[in-house]
C-alpha positions in Angstrom: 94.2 131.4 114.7 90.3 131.7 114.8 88.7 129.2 113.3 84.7 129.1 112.7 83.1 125.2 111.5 79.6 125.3 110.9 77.4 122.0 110.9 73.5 121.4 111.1 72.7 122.3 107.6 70.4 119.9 104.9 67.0 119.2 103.0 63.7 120.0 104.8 60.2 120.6 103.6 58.7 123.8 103.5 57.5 124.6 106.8 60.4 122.2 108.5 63.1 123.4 110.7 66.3 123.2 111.2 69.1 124.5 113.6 72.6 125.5 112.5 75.8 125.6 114.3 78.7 127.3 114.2 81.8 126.4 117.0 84.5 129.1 116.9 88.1 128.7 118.3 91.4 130.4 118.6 90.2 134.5 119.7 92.1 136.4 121.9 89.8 138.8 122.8 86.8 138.3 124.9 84.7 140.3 123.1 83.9 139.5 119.7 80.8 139.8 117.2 79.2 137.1 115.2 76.8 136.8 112.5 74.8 134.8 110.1 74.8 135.4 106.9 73.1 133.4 103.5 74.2 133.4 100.1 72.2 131.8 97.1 72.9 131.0 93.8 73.1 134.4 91.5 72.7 136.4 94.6 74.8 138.5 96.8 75.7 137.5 100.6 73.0 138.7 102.7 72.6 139.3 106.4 70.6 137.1 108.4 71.5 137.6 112.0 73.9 139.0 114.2 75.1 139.2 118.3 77.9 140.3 120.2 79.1 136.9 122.3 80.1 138.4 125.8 78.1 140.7 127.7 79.1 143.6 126.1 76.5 144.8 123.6 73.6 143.7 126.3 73.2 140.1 124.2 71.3 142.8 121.6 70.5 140.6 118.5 70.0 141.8 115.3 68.1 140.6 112.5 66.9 141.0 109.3 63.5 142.4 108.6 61.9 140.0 106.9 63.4 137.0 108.9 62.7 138.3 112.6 59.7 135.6 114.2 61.2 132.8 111.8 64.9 132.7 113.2 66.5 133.2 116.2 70.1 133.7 117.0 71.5 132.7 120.3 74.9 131.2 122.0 76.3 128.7 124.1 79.5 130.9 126.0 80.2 127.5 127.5 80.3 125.9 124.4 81.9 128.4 122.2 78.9 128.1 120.0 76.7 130.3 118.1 73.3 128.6 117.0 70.4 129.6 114.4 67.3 128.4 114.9 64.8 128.4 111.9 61.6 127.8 111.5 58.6 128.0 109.7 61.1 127.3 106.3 60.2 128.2 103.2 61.9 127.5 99.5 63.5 131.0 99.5 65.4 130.1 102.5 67.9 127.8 100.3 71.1 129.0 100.0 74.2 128.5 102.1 74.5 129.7 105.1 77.9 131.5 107.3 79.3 132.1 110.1 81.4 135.1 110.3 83.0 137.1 112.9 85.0 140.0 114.1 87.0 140.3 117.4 87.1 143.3 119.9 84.6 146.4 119.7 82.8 146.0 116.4 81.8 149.3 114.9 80.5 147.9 111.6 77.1 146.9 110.0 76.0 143.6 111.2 75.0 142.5 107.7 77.8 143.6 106.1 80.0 141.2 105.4 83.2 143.7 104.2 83.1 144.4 107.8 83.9 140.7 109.5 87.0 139.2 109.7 86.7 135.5 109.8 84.2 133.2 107.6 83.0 129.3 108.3 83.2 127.7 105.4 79.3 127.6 105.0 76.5 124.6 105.6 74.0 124.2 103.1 70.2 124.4 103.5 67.8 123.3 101.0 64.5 124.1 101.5 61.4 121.9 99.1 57.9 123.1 98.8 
């Protein structure tokens, strides 16, 4: 059963950073996709940042637009950890943030969430000017 726990979320000041984690368990395959995605209050789930976790997909990262230069996705395979880095925070960056994934070939949108499988069950980040 695949499991995803996320950690590393709270209150910062604007401009502060923080790093999440999210430590995945249980897949089968060796090949599977994983994401970030944020959700605030009133809003709809949004993507934030995606990569495939094996070498398959070239360790191609995906982001979106208006986040690329502030976060940065990466992974530890020995860990079974997927990690987001984010800087430079500012209030709009509240909300609570996922971890999703999808085992195997992924021939979804990254920042779709209808298209992953598995959800964390979200850290929260608060962001203060």
């Amino acid at each position: 059963q695949v499991q995803l726990v996320e950690s590393g979320g709270g209150s910062v000041q604007a401009g502060g950073s923080l790093r999440l984690s999210c430590a995945a368990s249980g897949f089968i395959d060796g090949r599977y996709f994983m994401a970030w995605f944020r959700q605030a209050p009133g809003k709809e789930r949004e993507g934030v940042a995606g990569r495939y976790t094996s070498g398959t997909g070239g360790g191609v990262a995906y982001y979106a637009g208006s986040l690329k230069g502030r976060f940065t996705i990466s992974q530890d395979n020995a860990k079974n950890t997927l990690y987001l880095q984010m800087n430079s925070l500012e209030p709009e960056d509240t909300a609570m943030y996922y971890c999703a994934a999808v085992e195997g070939r992924f021939v979804g949108a990254w920042n779709r969430p209808a298209d992953f499988t598995y959800w964390g069950q979200g850290t929260q980040v608060t962001v203060s000017s």
